[in-house]
C-alpha positions in Angstrom: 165.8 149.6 267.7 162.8 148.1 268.0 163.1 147.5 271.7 163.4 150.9 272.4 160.5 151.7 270.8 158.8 149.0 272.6 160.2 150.5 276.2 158.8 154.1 274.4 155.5 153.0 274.0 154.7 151.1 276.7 156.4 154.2 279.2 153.0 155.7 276.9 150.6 153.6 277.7 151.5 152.5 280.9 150.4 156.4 282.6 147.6 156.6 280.3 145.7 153.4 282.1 146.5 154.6 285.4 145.0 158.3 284.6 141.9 156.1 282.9 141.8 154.1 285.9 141.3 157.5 288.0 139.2 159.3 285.3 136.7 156.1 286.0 137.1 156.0 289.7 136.3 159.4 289.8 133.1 158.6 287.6 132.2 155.6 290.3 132.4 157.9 292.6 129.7 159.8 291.2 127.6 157.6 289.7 127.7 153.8 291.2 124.9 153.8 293.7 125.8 152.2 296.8 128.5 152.8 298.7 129.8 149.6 299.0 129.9 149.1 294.9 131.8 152.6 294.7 134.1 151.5 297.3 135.3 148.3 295.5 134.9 150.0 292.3 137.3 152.9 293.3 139.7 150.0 294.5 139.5 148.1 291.7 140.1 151.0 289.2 143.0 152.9 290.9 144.7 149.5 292.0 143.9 147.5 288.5 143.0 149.5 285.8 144.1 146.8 282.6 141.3 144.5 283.8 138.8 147.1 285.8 138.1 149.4 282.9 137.0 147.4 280.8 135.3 145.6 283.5 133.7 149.3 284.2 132.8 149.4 280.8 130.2 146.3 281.2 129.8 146.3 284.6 129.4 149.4 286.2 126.4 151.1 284.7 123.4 151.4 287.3 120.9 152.8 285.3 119.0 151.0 282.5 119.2 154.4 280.2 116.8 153.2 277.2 114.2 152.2 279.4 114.4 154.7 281.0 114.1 156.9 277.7 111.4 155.4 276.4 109.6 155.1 279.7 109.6 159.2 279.4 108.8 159.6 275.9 106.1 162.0 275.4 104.7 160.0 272.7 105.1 156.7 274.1 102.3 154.2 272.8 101.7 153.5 277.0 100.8 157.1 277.8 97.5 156.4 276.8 97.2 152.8 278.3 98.7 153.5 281.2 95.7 156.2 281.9 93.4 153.5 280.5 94.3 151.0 283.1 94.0 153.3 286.4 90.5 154.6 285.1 89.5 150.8 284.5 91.1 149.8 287.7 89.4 152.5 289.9 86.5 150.8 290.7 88.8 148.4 292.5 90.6 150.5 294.6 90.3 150.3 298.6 88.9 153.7 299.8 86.9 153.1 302.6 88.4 150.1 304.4 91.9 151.1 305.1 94.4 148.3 303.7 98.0 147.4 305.9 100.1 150.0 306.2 103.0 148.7 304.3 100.9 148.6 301.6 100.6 152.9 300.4 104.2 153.2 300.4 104.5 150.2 298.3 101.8 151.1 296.2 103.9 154.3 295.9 107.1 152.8 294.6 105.2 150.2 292.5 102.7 153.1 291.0 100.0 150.9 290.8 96.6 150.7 292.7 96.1 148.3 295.5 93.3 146.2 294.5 90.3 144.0 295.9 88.3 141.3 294.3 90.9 139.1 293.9 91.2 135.4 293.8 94.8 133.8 294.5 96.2 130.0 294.6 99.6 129.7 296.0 101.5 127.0 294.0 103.3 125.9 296.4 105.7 123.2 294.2 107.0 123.1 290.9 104.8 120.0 289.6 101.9 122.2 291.0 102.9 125.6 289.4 103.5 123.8 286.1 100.7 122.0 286.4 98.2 124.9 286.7 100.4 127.1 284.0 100.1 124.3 280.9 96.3 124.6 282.1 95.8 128.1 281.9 97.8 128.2 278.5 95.3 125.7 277.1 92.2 127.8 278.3 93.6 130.8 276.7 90.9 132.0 274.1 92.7 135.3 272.8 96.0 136.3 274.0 98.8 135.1 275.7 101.6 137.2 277.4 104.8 135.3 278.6 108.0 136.2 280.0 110.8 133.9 281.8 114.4 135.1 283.0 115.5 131.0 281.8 113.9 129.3 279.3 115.3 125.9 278.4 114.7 123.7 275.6 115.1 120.7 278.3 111.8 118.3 278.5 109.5 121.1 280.1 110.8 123.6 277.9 109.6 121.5 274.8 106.4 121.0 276.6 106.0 124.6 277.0 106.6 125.2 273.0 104.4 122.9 272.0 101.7 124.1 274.1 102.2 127.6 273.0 102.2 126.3 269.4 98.6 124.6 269.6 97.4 128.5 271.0 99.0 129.7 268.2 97.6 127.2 265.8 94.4 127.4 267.1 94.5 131.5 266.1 95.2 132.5 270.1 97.8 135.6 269.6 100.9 134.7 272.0 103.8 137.0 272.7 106.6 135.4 274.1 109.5 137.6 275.5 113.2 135.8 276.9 116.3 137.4 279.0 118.6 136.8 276.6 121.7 136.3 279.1 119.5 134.0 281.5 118.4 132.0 277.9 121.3 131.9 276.5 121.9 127.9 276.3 118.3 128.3 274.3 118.8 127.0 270.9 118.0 129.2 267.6 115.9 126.3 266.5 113.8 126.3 269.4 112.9 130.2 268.7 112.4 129.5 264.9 110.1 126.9 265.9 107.8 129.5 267.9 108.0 132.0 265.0 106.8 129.7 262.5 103.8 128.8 263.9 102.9 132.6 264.8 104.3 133.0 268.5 105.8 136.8 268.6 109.3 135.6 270.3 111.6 138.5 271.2 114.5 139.1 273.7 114.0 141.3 276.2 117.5 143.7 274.7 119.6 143.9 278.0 122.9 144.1 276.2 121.5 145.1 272.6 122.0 149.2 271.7 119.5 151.7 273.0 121.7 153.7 275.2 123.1 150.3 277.0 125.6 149.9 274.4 128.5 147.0 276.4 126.5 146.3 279.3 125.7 143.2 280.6 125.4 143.1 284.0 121.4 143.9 284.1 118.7 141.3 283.5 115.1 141.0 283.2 114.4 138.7 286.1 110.6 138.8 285.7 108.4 135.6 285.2 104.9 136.2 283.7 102.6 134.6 282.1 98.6 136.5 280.9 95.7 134.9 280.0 93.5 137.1 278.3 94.0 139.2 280.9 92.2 138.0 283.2 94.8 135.5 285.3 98.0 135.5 285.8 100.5 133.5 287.3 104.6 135.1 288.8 106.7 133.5 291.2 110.0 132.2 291.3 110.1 129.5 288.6 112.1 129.6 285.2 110.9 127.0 282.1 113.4 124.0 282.9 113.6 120.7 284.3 115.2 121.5 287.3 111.6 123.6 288.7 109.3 120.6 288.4 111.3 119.4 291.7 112.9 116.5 289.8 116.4 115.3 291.4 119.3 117.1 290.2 123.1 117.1 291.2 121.8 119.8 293.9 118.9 117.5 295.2 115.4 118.4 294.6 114.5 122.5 293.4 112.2 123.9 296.0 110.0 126.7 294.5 107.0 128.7 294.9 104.5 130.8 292.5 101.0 132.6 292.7 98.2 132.3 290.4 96.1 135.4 290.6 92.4 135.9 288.8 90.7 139.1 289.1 92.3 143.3 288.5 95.5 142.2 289.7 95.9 140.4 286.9 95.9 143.2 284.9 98.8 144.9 286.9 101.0 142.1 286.2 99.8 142.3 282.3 100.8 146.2 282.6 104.3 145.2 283.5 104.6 142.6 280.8 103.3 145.6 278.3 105.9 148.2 279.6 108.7 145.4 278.9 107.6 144.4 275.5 107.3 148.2 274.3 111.1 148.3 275.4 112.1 145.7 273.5 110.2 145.9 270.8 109.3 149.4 270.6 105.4 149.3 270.5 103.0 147.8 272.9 100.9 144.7 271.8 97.6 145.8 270.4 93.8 145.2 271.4 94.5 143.5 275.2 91.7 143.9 277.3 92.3 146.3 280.2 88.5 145.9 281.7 88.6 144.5 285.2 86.2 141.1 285.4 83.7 140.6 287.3 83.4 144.8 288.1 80.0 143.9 290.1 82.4 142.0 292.8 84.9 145.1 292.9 81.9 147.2 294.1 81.6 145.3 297.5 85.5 145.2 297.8 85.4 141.6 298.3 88.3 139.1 297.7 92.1 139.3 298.4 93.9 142.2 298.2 97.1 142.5 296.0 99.6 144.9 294.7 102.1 144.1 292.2 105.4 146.2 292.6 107.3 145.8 289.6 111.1 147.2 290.4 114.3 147.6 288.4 116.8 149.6 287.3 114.7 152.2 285.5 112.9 153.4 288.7 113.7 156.4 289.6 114.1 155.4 293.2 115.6 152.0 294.1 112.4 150.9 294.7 113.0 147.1 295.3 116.0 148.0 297.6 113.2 150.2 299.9 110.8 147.3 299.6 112.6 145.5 301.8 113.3 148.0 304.0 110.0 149.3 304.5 108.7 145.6 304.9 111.3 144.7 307.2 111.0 147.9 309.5 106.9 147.8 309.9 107.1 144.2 310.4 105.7 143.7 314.4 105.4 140.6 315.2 107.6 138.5 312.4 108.8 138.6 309.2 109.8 135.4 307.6 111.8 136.2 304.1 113.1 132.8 302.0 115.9 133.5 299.5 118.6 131.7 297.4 120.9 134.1 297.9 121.7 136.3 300.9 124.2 139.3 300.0 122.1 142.5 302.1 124.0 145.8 302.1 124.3 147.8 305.2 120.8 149.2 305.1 119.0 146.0 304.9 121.6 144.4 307.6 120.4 147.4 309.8 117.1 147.3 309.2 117.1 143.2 310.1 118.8 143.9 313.1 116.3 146.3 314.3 112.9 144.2 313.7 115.2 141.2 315.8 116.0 143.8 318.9 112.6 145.5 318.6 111.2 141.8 319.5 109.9 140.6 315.9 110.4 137.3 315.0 113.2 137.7 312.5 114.3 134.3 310.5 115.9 134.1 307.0 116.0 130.6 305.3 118.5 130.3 302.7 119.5 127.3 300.8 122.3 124.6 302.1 123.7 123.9 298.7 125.4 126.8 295.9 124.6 127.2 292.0 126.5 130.6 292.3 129.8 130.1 294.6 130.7 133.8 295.3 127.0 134.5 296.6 126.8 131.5 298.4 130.3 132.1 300.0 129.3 135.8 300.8 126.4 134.8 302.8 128.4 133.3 306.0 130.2 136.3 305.8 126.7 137.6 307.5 126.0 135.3 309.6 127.8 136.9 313.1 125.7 140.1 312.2 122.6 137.7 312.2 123.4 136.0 315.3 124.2 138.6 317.5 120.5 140.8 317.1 118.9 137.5 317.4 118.0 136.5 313.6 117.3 132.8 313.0 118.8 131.9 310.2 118.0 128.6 308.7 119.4 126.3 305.6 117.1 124.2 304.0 118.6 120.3 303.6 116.3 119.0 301.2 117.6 120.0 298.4 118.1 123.8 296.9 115.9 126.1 297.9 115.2 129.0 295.0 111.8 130.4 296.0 111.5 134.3 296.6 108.9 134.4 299.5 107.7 136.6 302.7 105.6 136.3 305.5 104.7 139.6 307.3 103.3 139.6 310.8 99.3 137.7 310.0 98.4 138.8 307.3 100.7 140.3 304.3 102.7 138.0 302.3 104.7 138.2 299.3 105.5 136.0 296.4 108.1 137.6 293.7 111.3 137.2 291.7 113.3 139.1 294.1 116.4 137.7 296.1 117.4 140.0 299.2 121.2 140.6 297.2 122.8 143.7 295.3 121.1 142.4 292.0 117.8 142.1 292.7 118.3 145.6 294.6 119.7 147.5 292.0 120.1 145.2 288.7 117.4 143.0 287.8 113.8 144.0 286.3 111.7 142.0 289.2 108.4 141.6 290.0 106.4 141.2 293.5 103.0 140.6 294.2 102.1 141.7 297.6 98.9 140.0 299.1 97.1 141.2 302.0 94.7 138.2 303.3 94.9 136.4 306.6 93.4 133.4 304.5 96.6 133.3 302.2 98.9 134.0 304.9 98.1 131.1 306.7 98.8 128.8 303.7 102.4 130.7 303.5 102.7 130.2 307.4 101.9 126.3 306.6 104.2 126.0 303.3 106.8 127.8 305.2 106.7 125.8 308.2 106.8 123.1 306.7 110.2 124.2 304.6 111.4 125.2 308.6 111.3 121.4 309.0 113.5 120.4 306.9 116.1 122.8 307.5 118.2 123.6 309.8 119.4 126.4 312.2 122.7 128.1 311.4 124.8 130.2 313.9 127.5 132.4 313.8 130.2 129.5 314.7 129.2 128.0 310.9 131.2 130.8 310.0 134.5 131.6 312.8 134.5 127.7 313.2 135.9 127.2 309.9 139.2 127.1 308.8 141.2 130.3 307.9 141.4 129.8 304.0 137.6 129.2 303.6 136.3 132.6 306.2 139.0 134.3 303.7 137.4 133.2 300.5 134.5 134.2 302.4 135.8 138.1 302.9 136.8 137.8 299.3 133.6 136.7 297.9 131.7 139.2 300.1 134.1 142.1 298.9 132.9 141.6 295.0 129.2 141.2 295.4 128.1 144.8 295.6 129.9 144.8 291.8 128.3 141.5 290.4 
């Protein structure tokens, strides 16, 4: 008896999956935004629905809906701030002297002014960028603002706590906001620690309520850190060991950030703002939004910068067009360092245009992998490389995890933003765009000298190898746009 009721109800549920598996393929098809994620969504559902709708569930969303929400809120506490900061900022706009042209469509998607009077250090290691961020910290007289994707509670990431303690201690206010999926070895102790000496601590909230009930799959990839508004340092690096260059199982970490002192700063404090108003639901009070030094902005002196915040609450994939719009303006080279390598068809297209079109194309990606499907989907790129005449280089000392470009003389870019599906469409990122032949040439040099100890990959890395690996490879490449 009971078998047949067995055989009855799974002849029940058996259909129903299916017809779930095409109600949600048909949903994909309307909603996922690139074609290559519908495509292996649409697979995925019709040809496995036990495992792929529930996958869906967590996976598929493209658009981070509360953010979005309270981005849009008539009575959001940033209405007003938002107005305060262009007013304050106007000063140090570029009117007269026209800036690169890359830079008003990027100014566009950031929606933020490009700005002069500026004063930028590239920190070009890890002992350097901590170096000059535990310094900064200390000088802090009034506020502190900090976000990190990782934060560990390794050696560094003690030294980090304690020097956000003394601030706190010493009556400096300190807000302190954490990706709670990228932080999520970080101990509770750790964050009670913070509290009880006065540091605000919160998680960002990727996978907590607010209209993104189940999903994980987006991050806050951003690294910031304020000091009283008037610097502020972004890169690449994450609070851990592994960033001060020390030798791990991987070698030595290669990373890159930029310290920036002037209105800039503020633009990068504007970003940290937005993201602690979503996840805490008000902005942090009495920051100072006046520009420094407003004398200097006059005479339009100093380094230009933008800061293009991008994520999945842009109306526009904004960091996806980024890259295409630096990529196609690019005349005489673009040089664009990565950890991971997973372009769709657009950016492909784009790369293979700037290489036929005579630009000096190269792409350095790292020789070792921390995340085995991305680093096997990169080979799967490297024919479409080679053929259009893209260099594309592997860096042997050790793993490579810096986000950098180089355009042409003088544009170059330091962010949190790998050239992959993720940073395109998932992550909360950050990039600050910097328009100074001055600069450039220390990127040239620090590139350069990465280009030295690397070395130049072909296609034959790839059809050379045996027939289970370039299938892996295939594989890999196949679930990538769905990560």
């Amino acid at each position: 008896m009971l078998e047949k009721y067995w055989l009855e109800i799974v002849g029940l549920i058996v259909p129903m999956v299916h017809a779930a598996g095409i109600l949600h393929a048909a949903h994909a098809v309307m909603r996922v935004r690139s074609a290559e994620g519908t495509i292996g969504w649409v697979m995925a559902l019709i040809t496995f629905p036990y495992l792929a709708v529930p996958l869906y569930w967590i996976l598929g969303r493209s658009k981070f809906r509360g953010y979005v929400l309270a981005r849009r809120a008539r009575d959001s506490p940033l209405a007003d701030t938002f107005i305060e900061v262009r007013q304050s900022l106007a000063a140090c706009e570029l009117h007269d002297d026209p800036p690169h042209p890359l830079l008003r469509p990027a100014a566009r998607l950031a929606g933020l002014p490009v700005t002069s009077s500026n004063e930028l250090e590239l920190l070009i290691n890890g002992k350097a960028a901590f170096e000059r961020i535990f310094q900064d910290i200390a000088a802090a007289q009034d506020y502190l603002l900090v976000l990190f994707f990782i934060v560990k509670g390794d050696k560094v990431g003690t030294a980090f706590k304690d020097a956000l303690i003394e601030r706190a201690t010493a009556g400096v206010r300190v807000f302190v906001l954490y990706d709670e999926i990228g932080s999520h070895q970080l101990s509770s102790e750790y964050i009670e620690d913070l509290r009880r000496a006065g540091v605000q601590v919160v998680p960002f909230g990727t996978t907590l309520g607010k209209g993104n009930r189940f999903q994980i799959n987006f991050r806050n990839h951003r690294k910031i850190v304020v000091v009283d508004g008037k610097v502020a340092l972004s890169g690449g690096m994450n609070i851990g060991d592994e960033y001060t260059g020390v030798v791990t199982d991987m070698g030595r970490w290669r990373d890159t950030m930029v310290r920036v002192a002037g209105p800039a700063a503020q633009c990068l404090q504007l970003v940290f703002v937005e993201d602690w108003n979503w996840a805490t639901g008000s902005p942090p009070e009495n920051l100072t939004w006046q520009p420094p030094d407003l004398a200097r902005c006059a005479i339009a002196s100093g380094q230009r910068v933008l800061v293009i915040p991008t994520g999945p609450a842009d109306p526009l994939e904004s960091c996806h067009l980024f890259f295409i719009e630096a990529i196609g303006m690019a005349r005489r080279r673009i040089w664009i360092t990565s950890p991971y390598f997973v372009p769709d068809r657009a950016v492909v297209s784009a790369l293979q245009a700037a290489a036929v079109r005579g630009v000096d194309v190269r792409i350095l990606l790292p020789s070792r992998a921390d995340h085995i499907l991305v680093y096997l989907s990169s080979f799967s790129f490297l024919p479409e490389m080679d053929v259009a005449g893209v260099d594309v280089y592997r860096y042997q000392d050790g793993f490579l995890h810096q986000k950098v470009m180089l355009i042409d003389n003088e544009l170059a870019a330091v962010g949190t933003a790998n050239l992959d599906n993720r940073s395109f469409r998932l992550n909360f990122e950050v990039i600050t765009l910097i328009q100074d032949l001055h600069f450039a040439k220390e990127v040239e040099a620090m590139l350069n000298a990465d280009f030295a100890k690397s070395k130049r990959v072909t296609a034959k890395e790839y059809t050379k190898r045996p027939l289970w690996f370039r299938v892996a490879v295939r594989f890999a490449r196949l679930l990538t746009p769905i990560q």
